[in-house]
C-alpha positions as CSV (number, residue, x, y, z in Angstrom):
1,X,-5.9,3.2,-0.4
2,X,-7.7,-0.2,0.0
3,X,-5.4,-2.8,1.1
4,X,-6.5,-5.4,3.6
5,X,-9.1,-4.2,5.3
6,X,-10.2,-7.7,5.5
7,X,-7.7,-8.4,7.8
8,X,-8.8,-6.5,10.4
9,X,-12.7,-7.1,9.7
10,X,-12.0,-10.5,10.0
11,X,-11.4,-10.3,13.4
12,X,-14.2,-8.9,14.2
13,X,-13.5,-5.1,14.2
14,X,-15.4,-2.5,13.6
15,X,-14.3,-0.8,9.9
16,X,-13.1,2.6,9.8
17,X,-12.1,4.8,6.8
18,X,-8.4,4.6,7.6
19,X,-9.2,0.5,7.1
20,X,-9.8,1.1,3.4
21,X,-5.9,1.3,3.5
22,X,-5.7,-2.6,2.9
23,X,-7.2,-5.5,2.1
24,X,-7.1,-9.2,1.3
25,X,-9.2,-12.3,0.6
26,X,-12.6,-11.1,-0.1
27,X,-14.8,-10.6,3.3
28,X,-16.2,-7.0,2.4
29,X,-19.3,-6.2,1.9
30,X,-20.7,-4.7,-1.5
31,X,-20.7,-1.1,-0.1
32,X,-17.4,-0.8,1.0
33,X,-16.0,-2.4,-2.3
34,X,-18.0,0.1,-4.8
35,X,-16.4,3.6,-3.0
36,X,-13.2,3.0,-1.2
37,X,-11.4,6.0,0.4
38,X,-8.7,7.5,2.6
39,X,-7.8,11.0,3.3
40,X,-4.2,11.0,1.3
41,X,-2.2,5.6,2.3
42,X,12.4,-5.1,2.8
43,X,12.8,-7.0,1.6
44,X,10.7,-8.5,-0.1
45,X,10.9,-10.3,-3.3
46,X,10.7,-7.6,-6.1
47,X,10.6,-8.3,-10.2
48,X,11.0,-5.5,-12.8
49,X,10.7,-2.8,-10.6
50,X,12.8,0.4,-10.6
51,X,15.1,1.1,-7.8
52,X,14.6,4.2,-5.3
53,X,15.3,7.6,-6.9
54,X,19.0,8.0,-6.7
55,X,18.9,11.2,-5.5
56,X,18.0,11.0,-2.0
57,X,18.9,7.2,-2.2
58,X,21.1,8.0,1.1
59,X,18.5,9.7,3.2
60,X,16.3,7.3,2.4
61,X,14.7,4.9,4.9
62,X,16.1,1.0,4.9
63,X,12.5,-0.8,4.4
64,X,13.7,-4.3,6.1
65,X,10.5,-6.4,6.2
66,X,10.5,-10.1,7.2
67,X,10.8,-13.0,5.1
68,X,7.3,-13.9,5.1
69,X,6.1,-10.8,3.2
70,X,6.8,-11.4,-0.5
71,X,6.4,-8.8,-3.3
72,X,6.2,-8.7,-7.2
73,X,6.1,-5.3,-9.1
74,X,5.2,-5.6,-12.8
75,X,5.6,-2.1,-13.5
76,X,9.0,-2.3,-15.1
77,X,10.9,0.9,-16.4
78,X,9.1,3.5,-18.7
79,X,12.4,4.7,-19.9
80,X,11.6,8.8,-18.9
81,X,13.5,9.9,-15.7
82,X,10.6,11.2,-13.8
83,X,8.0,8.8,-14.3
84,X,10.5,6.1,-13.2
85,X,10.9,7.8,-9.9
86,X,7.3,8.1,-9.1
87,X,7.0,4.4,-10.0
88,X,10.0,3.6,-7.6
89,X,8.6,6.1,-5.0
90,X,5.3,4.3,-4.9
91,X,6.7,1.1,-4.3
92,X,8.9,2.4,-1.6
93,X,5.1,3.8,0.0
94,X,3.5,0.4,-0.3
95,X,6.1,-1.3,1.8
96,X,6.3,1.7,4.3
97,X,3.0,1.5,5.4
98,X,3.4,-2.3,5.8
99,X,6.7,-2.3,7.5
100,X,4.5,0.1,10.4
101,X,2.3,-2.6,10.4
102,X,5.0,-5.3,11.1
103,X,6.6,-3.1,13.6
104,X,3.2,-2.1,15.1
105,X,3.9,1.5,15.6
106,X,1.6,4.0,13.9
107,X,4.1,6.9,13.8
108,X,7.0,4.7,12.1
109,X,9.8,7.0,9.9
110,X,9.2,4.8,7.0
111,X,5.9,5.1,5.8
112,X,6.2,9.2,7.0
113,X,9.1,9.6,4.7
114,X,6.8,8.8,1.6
115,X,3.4,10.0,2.8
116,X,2.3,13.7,3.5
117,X,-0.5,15.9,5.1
118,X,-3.9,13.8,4.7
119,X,-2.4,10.6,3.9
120,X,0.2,10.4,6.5
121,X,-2.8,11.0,8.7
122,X,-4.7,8.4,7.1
123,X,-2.0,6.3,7.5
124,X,-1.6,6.9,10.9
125,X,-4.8,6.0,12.2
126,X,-4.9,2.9,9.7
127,X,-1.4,1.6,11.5
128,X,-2.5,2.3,14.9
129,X,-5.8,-0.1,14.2
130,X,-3.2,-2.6,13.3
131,X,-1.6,-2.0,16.4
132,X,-4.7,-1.7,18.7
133,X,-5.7,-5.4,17.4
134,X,-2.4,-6.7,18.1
135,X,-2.8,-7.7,14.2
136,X,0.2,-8.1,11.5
137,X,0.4,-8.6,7.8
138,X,2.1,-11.9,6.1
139,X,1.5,-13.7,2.7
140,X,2.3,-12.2,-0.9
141,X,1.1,-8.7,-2.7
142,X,1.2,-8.4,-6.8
143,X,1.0,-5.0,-8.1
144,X,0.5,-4.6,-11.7
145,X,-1.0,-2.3,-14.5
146,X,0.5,1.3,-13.8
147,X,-0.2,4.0,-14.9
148,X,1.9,6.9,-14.0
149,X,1.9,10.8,-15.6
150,X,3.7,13.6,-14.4
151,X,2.8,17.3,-14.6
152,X,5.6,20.8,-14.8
153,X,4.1,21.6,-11.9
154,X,5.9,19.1,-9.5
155,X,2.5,16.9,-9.4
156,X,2.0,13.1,-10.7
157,X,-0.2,10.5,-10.7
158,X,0.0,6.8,-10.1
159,X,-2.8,4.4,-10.7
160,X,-2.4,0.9,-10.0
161,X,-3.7,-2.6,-9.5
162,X,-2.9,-5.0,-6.6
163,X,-3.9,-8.8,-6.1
164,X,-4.6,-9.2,-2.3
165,X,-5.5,-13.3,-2.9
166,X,-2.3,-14.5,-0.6
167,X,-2.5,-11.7,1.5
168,X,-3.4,-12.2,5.0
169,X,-4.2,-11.1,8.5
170,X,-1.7,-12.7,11.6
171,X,-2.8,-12.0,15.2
172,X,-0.1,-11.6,17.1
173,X,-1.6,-12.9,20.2
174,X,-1.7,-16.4,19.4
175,X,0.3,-16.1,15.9
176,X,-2.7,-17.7,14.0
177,X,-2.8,-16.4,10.3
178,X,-7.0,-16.0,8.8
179,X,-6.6,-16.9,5.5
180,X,-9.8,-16.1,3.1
181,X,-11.0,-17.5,-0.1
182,X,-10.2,-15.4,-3.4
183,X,-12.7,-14.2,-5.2
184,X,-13.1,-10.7,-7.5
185,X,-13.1,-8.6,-4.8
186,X,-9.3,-9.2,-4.0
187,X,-8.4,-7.1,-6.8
188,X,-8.0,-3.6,-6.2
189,X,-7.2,-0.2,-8.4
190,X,-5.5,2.5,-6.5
191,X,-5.1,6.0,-7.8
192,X,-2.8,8.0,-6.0
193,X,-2.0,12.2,-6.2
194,X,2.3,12.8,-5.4
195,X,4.1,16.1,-5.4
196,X,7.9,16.0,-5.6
197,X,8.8,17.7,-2.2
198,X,12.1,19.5,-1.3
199,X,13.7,16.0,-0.6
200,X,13.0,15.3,-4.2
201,X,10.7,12.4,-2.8
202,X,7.4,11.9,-4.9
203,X,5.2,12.0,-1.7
204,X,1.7,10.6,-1.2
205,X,-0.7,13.5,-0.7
206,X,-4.3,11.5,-1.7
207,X,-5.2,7.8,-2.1
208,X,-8.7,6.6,-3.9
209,X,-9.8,3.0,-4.5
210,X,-12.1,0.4,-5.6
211,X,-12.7,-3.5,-4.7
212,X,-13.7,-5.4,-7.5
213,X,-12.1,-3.4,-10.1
214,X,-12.8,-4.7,-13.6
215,X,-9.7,-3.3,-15.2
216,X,-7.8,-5.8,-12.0
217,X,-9.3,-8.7,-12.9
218,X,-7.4,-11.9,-13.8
């Protein structure tokens, strides 16, 4: 996953895979944007989005974020059961890995609930960057062209685009936010691999993505 490794780069750290997890503004260089990878990577404002999978809705874990993190998810309802849980499931998985973030602990329940094997690890060790920095997340996050198919194995896949241009880092040390300018690199694609576990959960197993995508583009 690719969102706002910016963030971190902007205050002068070193980038890592696991930053590939997140991004915003457009600071990157040309080589990170063209192959962007990670082993596996509430309440915000929400629109057309589907709820959380009713079937586990009560093991589920409450996402609380604060009011400064805003979301929008145009990937409204495809009308078949399954694909509407993966698309719920993913949007649960986004704001998992930034409520770790805001609660700067790299081993937080949320995001482990929705993330498995390599990309809980790459999550992990993105989070714990995060932490290391003393480094939160606040601004807004658009996610938008999905594109979700599921398998009769128990697999899926959800590809996606997300517009990191009011996204930005906050250090927590002196609570100053680095804001960056927009340009086309603050659109990114994501394609994700999930498996339906024994919770019924569609779970992260693999995130790729690319800076710059065309397809993202305004």
């Amino acid at each position: 996953m690719n969102r706002r490794p910016t963030l971190l780069a902007a205050l002068a750290l070193t980038a890592t895979a696991a930053l590939t997890l997140s991004a915003c503004g457009s600071d990157d260089s040309s080589k990170d944007k063209d192959n962007d990878k990670i082993a596996g990577a509430d309440t915000g404002k929400t629109s057309a989005s589907p709820s959380a999978s009713a079937s586990t809705a009560a093991d589920r874990p409450k996402i609380d974020l604060p009011s400064d993190l805003t979301y929008t998810f145009d990937w409204p309802k495809t009308g078949d059961k399954d694909k509407d849980a993966v698309l719920a499931d993913g949007e649960q998985s986004i704001k998992a890995v930034d409520l770790a973030i805001v609660n700067q602990n790299a081993l937080d329940k949320a995001y482990v609930y929705y993330y498995e094997g390599e990309a809980a690890v790459g999550v992990e060790n993105f989070v714990k960057e995060y932490v290391d920095a003393k480094v939160s997340i606040t601004g807004s996050y658009r996610f938008y062209n999905p594109e979700v198919a599921v398998d009769k194995d128990g697999t899926a896949s959800l590809s996606y685009c997300e517009d990191q241009g009011k996204a930005y880092a906050k250090d927590l040390k002196n609570g100053k936010v680095k804001k960056t300018k927009v340009t086309s690199d603050s659109y990114v694609i994501y394609h994700t691999s999930l498996k339906k576990n024994g919770k019924g959960v569609w779970a992260i197993q693999k995130i790729v993505s690319q800076r710059g995508s065309a397809k993202c583009q305004p």
